[in-house]
N, CA, C and O atoms as a Tinker XYZ file with bonds, in Angstrom:
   360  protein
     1  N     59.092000 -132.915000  -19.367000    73     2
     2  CA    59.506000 -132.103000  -18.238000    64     1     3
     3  C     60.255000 -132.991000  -17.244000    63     2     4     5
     4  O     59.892000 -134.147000  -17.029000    81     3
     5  N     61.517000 -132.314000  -16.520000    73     3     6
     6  CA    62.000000 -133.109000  -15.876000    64     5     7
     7  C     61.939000 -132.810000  -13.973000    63     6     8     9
     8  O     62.103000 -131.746000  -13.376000    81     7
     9  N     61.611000 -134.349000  -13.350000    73     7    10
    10  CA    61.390000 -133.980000  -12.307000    64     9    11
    11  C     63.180000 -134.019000  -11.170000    63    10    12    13
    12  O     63.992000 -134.940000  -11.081000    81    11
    13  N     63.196000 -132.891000  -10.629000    73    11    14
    14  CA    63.998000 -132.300000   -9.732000    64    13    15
    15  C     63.395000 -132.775000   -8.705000    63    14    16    17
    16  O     62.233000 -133.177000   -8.744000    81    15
    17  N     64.472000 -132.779000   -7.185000    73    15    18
    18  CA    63.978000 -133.239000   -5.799000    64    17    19
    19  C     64.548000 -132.637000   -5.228000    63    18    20    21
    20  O     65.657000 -132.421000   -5.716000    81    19
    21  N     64.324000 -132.112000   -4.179000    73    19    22
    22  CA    65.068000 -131.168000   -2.933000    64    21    23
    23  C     65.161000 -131.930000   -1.605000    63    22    24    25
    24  O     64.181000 -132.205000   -0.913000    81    23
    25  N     66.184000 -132.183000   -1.370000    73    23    26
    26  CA    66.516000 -132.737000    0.022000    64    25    27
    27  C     67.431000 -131.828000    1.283000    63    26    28    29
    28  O     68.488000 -131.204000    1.181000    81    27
    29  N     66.425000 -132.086000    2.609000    73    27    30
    30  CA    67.424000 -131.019000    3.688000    64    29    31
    31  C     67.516000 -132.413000    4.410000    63    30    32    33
    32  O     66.637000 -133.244000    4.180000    81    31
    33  N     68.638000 -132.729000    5.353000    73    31    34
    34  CA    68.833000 -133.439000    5.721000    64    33    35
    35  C     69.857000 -132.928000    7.207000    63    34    36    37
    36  O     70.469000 -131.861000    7.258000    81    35
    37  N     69.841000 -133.708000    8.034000    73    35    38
    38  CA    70.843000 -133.163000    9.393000    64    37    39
    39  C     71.698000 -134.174000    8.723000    63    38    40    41
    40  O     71.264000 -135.112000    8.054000    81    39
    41  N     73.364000 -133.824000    9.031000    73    39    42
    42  CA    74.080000 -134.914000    9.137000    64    41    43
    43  C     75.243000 -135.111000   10.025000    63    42    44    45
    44  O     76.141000 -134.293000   10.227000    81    43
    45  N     75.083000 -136.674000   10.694000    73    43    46
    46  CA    75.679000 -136.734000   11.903000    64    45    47
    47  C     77.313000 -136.848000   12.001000    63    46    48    49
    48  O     78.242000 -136.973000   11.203000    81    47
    49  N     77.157000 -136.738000   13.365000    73    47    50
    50  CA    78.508000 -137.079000   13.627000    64    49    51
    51  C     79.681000 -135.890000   13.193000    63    50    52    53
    52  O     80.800000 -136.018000   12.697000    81    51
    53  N     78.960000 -134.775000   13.580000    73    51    54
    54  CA    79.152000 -133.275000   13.618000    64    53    55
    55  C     79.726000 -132.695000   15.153000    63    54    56    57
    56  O     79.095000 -132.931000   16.184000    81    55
    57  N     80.579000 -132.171000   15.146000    73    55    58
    58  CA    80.710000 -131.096000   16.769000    64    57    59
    59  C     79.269000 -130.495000   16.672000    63    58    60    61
    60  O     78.386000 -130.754000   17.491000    81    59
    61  N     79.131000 -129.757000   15.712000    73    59    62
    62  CA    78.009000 -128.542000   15.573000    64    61    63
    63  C     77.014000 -129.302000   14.790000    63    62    64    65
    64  O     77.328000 -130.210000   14.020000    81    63
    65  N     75.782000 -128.897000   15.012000    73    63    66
    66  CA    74.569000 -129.305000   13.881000    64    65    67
    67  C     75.011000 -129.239000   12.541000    63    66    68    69
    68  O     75.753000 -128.292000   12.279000    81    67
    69  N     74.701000 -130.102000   11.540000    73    67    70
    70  CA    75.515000 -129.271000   10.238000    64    69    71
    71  C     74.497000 -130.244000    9.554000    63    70    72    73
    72  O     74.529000 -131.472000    9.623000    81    71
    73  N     73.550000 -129.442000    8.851000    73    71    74
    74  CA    72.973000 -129.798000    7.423000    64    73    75
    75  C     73.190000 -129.678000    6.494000    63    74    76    77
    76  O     74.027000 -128.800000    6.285000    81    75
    77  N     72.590000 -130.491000    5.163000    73    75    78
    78  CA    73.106000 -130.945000    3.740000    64    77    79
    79  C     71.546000 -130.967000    2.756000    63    78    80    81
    80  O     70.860000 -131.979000    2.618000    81    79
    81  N     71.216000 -129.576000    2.138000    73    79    82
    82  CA    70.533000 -129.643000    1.313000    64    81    83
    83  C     71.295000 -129.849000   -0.318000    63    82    84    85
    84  O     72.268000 -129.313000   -0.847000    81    83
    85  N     70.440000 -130.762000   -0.710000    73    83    86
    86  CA    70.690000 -131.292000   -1.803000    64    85    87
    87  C     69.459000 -131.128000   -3.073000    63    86    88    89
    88  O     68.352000 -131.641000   -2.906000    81    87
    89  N     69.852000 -130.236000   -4.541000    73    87    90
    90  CA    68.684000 -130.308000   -5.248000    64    89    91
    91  C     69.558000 -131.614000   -6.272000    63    90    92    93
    92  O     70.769000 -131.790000   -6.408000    81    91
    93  N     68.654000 -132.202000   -6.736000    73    91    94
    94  CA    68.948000 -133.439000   -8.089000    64    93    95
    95  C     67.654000 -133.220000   -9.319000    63    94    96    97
    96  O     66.446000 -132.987000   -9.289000    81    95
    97  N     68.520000 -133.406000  -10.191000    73    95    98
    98  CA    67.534000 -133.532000  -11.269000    64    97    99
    99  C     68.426000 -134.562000  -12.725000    63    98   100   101
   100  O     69.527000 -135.093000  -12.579000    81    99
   101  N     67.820000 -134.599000  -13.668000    73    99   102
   102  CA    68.459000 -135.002000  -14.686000    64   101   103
   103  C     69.555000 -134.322000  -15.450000    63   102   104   105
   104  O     70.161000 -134.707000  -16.450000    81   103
   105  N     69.698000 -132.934000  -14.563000    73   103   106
   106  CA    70.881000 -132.227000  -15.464000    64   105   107
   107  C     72.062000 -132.067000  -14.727000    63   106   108   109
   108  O     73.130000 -131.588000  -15.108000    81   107
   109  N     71.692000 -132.611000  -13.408000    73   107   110
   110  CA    72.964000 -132.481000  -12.356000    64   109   111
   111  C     72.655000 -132.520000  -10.837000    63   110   112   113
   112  O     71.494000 -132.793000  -10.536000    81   111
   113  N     73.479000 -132.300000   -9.913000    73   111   114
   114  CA    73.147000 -132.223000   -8.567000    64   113   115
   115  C     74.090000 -130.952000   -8.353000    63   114   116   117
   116  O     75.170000 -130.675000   -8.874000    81   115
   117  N     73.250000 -130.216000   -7.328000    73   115   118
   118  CA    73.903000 -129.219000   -6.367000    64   117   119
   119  C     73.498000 -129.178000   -5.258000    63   118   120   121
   120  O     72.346000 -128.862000   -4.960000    81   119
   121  N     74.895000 -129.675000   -4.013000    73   119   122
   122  CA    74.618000 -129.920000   -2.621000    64   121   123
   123  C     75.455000 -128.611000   -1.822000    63   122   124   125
   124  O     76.611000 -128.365000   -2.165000    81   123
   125  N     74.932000 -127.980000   -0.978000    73   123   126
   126  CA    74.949000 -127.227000   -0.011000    64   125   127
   127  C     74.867000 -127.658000    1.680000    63   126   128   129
   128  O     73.825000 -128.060000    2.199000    81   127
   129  N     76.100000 -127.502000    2.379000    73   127   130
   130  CA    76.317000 -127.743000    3.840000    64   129   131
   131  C     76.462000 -126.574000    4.681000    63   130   132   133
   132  O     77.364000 -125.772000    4.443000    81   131
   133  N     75.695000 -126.410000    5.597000    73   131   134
   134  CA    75.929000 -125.541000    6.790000    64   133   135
   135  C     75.704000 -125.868000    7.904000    63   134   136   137
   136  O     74.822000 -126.704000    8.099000    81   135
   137  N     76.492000 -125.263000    9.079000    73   135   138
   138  CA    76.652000 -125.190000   10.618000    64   137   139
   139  C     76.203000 -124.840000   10.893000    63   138   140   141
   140  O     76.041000 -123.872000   10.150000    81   139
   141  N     75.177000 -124.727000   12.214000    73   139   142
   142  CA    75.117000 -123.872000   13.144000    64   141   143
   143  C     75.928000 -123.159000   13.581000    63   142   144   145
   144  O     77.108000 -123.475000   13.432000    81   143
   145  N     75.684000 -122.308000   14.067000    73   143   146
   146  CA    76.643000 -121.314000   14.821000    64   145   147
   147  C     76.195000 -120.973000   15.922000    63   146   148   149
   148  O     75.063000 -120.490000   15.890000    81   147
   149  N     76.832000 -121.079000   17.184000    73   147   150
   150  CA    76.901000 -121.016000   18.715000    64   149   151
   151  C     76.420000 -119.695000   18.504000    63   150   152   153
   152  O     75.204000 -119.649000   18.314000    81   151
   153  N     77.143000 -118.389000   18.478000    73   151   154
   154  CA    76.653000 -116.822000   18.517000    64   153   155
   155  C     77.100000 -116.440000   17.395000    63   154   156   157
   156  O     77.997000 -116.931000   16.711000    81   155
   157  N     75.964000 -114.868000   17.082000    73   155   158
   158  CA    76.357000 -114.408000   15.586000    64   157   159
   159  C     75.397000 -114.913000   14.700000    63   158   160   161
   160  O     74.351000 -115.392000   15.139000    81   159
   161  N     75.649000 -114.855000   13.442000    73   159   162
   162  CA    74.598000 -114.741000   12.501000    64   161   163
   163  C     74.165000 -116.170000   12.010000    63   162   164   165
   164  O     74.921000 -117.138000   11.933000    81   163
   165  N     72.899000 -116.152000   11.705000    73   163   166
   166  CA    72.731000 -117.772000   11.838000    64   165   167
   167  C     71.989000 -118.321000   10.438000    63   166   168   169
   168  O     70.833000 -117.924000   10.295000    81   167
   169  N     72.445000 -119.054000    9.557000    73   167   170
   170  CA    71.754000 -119.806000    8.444000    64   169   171
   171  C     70.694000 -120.276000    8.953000    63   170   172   173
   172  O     70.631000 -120.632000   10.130000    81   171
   173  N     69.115000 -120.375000    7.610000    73   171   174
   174  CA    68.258000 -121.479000    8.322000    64   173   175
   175  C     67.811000 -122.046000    6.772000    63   174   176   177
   176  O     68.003000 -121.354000    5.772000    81   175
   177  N     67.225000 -123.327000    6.718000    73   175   178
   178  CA    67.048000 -124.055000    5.684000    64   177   179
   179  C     66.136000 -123.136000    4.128000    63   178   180   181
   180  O     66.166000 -123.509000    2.956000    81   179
   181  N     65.491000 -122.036000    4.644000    73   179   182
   182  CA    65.142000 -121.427000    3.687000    64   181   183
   183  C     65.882000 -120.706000    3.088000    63   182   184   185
   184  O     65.504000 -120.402000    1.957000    81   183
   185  N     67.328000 -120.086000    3.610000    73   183   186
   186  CA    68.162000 -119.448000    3.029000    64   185   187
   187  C     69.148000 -120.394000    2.151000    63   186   188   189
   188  O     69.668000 -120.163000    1.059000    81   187
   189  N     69.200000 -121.096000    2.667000    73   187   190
   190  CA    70.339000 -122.095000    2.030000    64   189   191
   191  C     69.468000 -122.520000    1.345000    63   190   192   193
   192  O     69.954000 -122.046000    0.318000    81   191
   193  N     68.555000 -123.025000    0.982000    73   191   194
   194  CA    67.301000 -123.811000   -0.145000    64   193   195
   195  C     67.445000 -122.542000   -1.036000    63   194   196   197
   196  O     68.165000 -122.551000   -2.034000    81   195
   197  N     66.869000 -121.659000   -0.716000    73   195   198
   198  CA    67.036000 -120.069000   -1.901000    64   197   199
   199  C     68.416000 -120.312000   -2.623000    63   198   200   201
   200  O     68.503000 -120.533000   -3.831000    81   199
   201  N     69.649000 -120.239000   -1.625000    73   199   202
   202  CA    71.223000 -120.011000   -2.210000    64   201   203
   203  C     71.225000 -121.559000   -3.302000    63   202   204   205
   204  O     71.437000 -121.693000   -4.508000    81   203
   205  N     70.940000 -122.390000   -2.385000    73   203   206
   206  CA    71.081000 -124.006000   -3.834000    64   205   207
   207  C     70.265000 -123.860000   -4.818000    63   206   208   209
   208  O     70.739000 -123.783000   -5.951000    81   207
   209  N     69.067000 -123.798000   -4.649000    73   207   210
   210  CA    68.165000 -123.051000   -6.565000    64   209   211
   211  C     68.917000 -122.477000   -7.015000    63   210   212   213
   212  O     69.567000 -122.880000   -7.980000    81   211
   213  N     69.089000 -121.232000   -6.407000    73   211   214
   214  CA    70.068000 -120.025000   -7.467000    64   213   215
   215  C     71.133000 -120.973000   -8.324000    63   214   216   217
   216  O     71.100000 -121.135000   -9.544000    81   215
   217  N     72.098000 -121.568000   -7.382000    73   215   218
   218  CA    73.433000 -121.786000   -7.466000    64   217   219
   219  C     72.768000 -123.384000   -8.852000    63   218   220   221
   220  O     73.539000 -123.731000   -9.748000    81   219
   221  N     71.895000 -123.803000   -8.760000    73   219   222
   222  CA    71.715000 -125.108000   -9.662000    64   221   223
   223  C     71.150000 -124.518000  -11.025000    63   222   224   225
   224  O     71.414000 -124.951000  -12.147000    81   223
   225  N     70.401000 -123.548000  -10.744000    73   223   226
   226  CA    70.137000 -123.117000  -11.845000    64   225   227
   227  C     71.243000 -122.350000  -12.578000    63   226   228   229
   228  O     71.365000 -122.553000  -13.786000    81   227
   229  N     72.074000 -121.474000  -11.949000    73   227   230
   230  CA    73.151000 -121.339000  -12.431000    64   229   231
   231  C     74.525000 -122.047000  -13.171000    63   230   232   233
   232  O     75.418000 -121.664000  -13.927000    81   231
   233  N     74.130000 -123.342000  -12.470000    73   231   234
   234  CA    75.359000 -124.412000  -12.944000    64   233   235
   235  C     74.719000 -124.677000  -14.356000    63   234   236   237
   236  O     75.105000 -124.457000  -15.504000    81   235
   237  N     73.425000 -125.316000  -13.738000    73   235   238
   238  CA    72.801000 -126.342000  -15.006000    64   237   239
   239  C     72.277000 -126.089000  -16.475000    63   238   240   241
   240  O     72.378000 -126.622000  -17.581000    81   239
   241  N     71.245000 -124.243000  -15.507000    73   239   242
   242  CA    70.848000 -123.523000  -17.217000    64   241   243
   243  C     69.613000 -124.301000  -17.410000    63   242   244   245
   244  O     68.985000 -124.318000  -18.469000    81   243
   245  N     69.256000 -125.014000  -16.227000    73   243   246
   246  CA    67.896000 -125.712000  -16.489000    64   245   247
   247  C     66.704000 -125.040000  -15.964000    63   246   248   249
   248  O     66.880000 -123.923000  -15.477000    81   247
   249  N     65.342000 -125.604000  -15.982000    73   247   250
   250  CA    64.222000 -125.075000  -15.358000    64   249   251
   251  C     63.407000 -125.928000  -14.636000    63   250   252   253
   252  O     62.197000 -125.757000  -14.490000    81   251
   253  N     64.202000 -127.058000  -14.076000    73   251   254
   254  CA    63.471000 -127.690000  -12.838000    64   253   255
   255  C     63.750000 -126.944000  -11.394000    63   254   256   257
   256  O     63.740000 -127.684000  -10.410000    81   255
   257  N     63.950000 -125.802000  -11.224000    73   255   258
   258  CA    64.084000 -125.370000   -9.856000    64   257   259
   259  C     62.533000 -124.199000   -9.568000    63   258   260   261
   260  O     62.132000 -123.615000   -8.561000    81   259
   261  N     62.075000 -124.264000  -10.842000    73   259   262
   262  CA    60.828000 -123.375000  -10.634000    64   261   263
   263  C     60.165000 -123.693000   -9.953000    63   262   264   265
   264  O     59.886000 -122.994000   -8.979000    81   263
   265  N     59.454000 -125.254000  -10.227000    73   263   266
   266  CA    58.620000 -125.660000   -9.027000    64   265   267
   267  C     59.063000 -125.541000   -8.181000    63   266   268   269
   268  O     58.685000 -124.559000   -7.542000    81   267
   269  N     60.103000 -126.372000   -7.583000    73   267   270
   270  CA    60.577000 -126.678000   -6.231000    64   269   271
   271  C     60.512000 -124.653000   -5.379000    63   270   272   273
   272  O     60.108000 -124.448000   -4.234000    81   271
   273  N     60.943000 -123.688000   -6.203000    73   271   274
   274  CA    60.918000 -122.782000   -5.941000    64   273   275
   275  C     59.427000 -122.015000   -5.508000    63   274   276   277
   276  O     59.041000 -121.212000   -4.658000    81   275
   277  N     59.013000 -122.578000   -6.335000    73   275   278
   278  CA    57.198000 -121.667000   -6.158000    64   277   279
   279  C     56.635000 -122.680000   -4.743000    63   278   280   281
   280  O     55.991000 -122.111000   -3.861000    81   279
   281  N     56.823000 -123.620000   -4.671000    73   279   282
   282  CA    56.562000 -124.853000   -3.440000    64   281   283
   283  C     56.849000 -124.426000   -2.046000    63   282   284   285
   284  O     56.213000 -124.496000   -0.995000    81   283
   285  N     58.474000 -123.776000   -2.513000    73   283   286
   286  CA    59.239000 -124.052000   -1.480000    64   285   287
   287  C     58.793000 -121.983000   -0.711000    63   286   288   289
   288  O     58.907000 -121.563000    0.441000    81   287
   289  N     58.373000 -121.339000   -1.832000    73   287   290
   290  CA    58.394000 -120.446000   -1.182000    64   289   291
   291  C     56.947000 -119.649000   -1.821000    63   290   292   293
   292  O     56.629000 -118.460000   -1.832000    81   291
   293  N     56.522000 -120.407000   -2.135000    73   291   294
   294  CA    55.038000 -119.470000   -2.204000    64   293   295
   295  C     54.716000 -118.397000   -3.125000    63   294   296   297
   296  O     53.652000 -117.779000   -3.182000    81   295
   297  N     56.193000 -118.179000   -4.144000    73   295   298
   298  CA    56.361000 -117.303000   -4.889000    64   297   299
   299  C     57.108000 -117.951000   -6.199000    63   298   300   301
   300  O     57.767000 -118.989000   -6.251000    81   299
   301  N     56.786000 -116.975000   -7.284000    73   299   302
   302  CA    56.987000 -117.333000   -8.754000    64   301   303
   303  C     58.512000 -117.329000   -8.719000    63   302   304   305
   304  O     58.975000 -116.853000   -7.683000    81   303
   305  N     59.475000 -117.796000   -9.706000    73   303   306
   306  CA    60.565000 -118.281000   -9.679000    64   305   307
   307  C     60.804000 -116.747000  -10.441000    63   306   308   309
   308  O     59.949000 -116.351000  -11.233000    81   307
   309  N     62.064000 -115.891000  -10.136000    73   307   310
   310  CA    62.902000 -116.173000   -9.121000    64   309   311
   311  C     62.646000 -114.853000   -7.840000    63   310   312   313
   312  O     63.506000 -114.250000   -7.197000    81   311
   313  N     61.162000 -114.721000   -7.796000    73   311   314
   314  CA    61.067000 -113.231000   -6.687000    64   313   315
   315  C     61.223000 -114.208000   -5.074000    63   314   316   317
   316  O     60.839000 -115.266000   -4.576000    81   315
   317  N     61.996000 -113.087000   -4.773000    73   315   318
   318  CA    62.081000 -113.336000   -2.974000    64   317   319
   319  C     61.096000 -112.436000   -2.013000    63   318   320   321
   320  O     60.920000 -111.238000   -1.793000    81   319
   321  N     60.450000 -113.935000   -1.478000    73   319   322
   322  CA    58.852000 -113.699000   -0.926000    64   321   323
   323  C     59.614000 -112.655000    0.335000    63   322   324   325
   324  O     60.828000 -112.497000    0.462000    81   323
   325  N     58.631000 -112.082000    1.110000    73   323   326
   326  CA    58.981000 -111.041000    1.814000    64   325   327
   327  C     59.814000 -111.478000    3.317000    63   326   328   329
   328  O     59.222000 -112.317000    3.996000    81   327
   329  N     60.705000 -111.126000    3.680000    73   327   330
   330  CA    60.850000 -111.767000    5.055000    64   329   331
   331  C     60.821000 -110.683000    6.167000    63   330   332   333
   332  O     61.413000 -109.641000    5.884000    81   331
   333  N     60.250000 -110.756000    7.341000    73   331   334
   334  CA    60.329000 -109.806000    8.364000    64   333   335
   335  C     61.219000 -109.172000    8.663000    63   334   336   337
   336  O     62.070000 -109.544000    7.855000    81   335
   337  N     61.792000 -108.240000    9.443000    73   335   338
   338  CA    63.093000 -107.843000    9.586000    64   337   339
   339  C     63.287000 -108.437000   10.747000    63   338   340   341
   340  O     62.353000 -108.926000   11.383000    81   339
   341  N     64.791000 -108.464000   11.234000    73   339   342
   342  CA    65.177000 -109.383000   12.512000    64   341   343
   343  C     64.928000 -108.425000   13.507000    63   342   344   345
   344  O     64.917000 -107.297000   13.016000    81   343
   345  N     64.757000 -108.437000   14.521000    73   343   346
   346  CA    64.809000 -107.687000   15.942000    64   345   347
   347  C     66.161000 -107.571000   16.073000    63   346   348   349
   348  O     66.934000 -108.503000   15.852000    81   347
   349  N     66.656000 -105.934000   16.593000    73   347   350
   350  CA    68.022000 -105.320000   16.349000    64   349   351
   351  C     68.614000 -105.498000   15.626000    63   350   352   353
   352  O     69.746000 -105.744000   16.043000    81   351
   353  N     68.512000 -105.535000   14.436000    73   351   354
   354  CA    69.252000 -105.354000   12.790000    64   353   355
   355  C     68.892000 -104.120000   12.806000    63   354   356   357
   356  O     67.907000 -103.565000   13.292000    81   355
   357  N     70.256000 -103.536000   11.922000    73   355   358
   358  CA    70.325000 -102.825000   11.371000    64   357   359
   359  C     70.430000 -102.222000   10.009000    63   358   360
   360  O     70.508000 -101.000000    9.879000    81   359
């Protein structure tokens, strides 16, 4: 079995906040960057961690994102655990 690693990281020397999650394993890497955003709709590390599994497992065709997935969200690979609704969404 091969071990995969998930990294969120800030990275500097940005106008805006801008993080860099990164999954690695033996079959490849898939890195994901996002901004903050001043107003309007806003990324947070669990969405972008969800979007990089998808997107690695998609590249790679592998099955090291299960753990990191069941870890990362408390749920079996690939159900999306429940999230609240936002205040004024529609």
């Amino acid at each position: 079995m091969s071990v995969a690693t998930l990294t969120v990281r800030p990275l500097e020397g940005r106008t805006r906040e801008t993080r860099q999650v990164q999954l690695d394993c033996p079959h490849g890497r898939t890195d994901a960057y996002y901004a903050g955003a001043g107003d309007g709709f806003k990324l947070d590390d669990e969405a972008v961690i969800r979007y990089t599994l998808l997107r690695h497992h998609q590249e790679q065709a592998c099955r090291c994102t299960r753990k990191i997935w069941a870890r990362a969200f408390r749920s079996p690979w690939p159900t999306v655990p429940y999230m609240p609704a936002v205040a004024g969404a529609n």
